[in-house]
N, C-alpha and C positions, 0 to 999 in steps of 0.2 A: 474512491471510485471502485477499487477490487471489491471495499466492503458492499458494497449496493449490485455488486452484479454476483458476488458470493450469497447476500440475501435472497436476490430473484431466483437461483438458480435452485437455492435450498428450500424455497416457496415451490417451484415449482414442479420440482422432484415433489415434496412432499406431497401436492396435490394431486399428481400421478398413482401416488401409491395411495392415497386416501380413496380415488377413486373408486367407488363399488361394482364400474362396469369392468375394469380394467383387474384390477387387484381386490382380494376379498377376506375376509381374518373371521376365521372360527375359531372359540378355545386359544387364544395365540399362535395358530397356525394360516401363514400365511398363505392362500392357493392364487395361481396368477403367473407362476412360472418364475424365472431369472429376472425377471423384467423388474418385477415386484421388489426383490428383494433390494437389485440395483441401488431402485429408487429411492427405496428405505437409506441406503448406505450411503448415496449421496447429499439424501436432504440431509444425514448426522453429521455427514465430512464438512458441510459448508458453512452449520452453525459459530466452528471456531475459529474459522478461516475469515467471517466474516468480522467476529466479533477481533480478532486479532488487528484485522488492517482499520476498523475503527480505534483500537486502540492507538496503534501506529503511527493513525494521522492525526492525533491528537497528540500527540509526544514531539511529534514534526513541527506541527504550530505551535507549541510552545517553546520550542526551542528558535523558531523560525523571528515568533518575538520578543524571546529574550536576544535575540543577534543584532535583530533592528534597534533595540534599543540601547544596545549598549555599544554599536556601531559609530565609529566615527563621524563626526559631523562632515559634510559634504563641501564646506567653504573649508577645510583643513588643506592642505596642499598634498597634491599625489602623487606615487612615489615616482622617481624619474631616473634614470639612467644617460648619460651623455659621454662618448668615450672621444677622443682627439686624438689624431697624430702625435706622436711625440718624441723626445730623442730616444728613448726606451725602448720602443712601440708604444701601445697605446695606451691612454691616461685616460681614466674612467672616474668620474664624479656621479657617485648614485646619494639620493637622498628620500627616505621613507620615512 
C-alpha cells in the first residue's frame, strides 16, 4: 500500500513539474520558481521509496508462506498451562 501511494505521489509531482503552464525548462534551466524545483525533488524521492516497499512486501509474503507452511498442524494440541493448590504453593503442569 506505501508502494502505490509512493507511486501516485511521485506520478504526480512529476506531472506538476512537467506541466508547461506551471513549470517551464530552457537549456536545463528550470523557470517556475521553488514550486518547480520541489516537485522535481519529490517525484525523485518517491521513486525508491516506492520501489523499496514493493520490495518489502514481497520479502513479507514470502516469508508469510514459508511460516504457513511449515507451521504446525492445527489438530496438534495447544500449549496449555494449569497450575493447583498445593502443599508447596502452586503446582503447575504446562505442555507445548
Amino acid at each position: 500500500m506505501l508502494g502505490s501511494i509512493a507511486l501516485g505521489l511521485g506520478a504526480s509531482a512529476a506531472a506538476r513539474f512537467n506541466d508547461d503552464a506551471r513549470c517551464s525548462q530552457h537549456a536545463g534551466v528550470v523557470y517556475g520558481g521553488a514550486s518547480c524545483v520541489d516537485a522535481a525533488n519529490v517525484a525523485d524521492a518517491m521513486r525508491p521509496l516506492a520501489i523499496g516497499s514493493f520490495i518489502g512486501a514481497g520479502v513479507l509474503g514470502a516469508l508469510s508462506a514459508v511460516l504457513y507452511a511449515t507451521a504446525p498442524s492445527r489438530s496438534e494440541g495447544r500449549a496449555h498451562l494449569a497450575c493447583t493448590p498445593g502443599f508447596a504453593g502452586l503446582v503447575c503442569d504446562a505442555t507445548f
